[in-house]
C-alpha positions in Angstrom: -56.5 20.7 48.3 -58.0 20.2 45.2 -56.2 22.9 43.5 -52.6 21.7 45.1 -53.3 18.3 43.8 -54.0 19.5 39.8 -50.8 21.4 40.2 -48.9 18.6 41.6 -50.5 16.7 38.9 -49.6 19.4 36.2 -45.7 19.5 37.5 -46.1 15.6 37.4 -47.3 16.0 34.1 -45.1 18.2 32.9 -41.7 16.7 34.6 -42.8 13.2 32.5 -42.9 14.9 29.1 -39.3 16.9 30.0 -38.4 13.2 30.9 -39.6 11.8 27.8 -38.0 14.5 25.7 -34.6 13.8 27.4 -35.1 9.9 26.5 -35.1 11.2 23.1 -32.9 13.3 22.7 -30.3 11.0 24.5 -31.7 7.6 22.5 -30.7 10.1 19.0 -27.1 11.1 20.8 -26.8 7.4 21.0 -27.6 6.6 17.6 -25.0 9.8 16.9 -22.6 7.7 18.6 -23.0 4.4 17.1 -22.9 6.2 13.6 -19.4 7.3 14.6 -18.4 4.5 15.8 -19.1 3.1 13.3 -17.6 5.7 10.9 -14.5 5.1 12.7 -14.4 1.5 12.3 -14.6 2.0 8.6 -11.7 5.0 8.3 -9.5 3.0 10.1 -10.1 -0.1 7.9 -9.8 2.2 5.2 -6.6 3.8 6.6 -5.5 0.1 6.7 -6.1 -0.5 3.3 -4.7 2.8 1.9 -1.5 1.7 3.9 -1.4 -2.0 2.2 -2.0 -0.2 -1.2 0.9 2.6 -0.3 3.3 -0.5 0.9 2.5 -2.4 -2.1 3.0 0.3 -4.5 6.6 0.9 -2.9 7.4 -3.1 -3.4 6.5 -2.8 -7.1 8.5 0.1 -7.5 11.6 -1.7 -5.5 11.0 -4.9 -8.1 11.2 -2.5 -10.9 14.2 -0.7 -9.9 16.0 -4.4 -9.2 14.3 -5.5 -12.7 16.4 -2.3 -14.0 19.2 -2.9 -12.8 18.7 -6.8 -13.9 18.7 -5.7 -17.0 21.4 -3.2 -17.0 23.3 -6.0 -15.7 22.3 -7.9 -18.6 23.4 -5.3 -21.0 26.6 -5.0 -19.6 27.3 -8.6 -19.9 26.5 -9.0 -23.1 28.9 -6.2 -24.0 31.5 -8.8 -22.4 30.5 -11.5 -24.4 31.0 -9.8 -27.3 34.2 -8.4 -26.5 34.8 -12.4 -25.7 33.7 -13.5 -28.9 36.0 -11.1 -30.7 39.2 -11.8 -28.6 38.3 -15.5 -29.0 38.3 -14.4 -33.0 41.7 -12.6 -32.2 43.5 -15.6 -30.3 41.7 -18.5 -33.2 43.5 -15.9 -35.9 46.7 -15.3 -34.3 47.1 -19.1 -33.2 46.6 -19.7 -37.2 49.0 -17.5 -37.8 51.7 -19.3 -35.8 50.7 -22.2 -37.4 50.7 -20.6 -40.9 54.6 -19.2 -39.8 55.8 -22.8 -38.0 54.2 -24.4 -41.2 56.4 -22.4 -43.6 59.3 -22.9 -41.3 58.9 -26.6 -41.1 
């Protein structure tokens, strides 16, 4: 009886530390998990930020093609104000002119 009790009391023995090793190992796959959940947490903020950065990047390169063409447009119209000036100088010489020839014929 003796003998069948130490060997219950080995198995017992030995079942506890196969028990306690299990804890262990399961309390470090825990730990595994919470570092990935974790880790996941953090790429998908970062994934968030990467997509602000990649959005805001597109909107300054929209404002600098509408600042282009704001300043193509600009180009263009002072080409037309020049072209006003001189026709302005055109119509001021030619209305002097009448007046120089109904002058003379006055």
């Amino acid at each position: 009886a003796e003998r069948l009790d130490s060997s219950v009391a080995q198995r017992l023995s030995d079942f506890e530390r196969s028990l306690a090793a299990q804890q262990a190992v399961f309390r470090q796959a825990l730990q595994v998990l919470d570092v990935d959940c974790k880790v996941a947490e953090r790429l998908g903020a970062l994934e968030q930020a990467i997509a602000h950065a990649v959005s805001a990047k597109d909107g300054a390169k929209d404002e600098l093609r509408h600042q282009g063409r704001v300043e193509e447009l600009a180009g263009k119209l002072e080409e037309v104000a020049a072209k006003l000036q001189r026709t302005i100088g055109e119509a001021q010489q030619a209305t002097q002119a009448v007046a120089d020839v109904e002058g003379k014929l006055a």
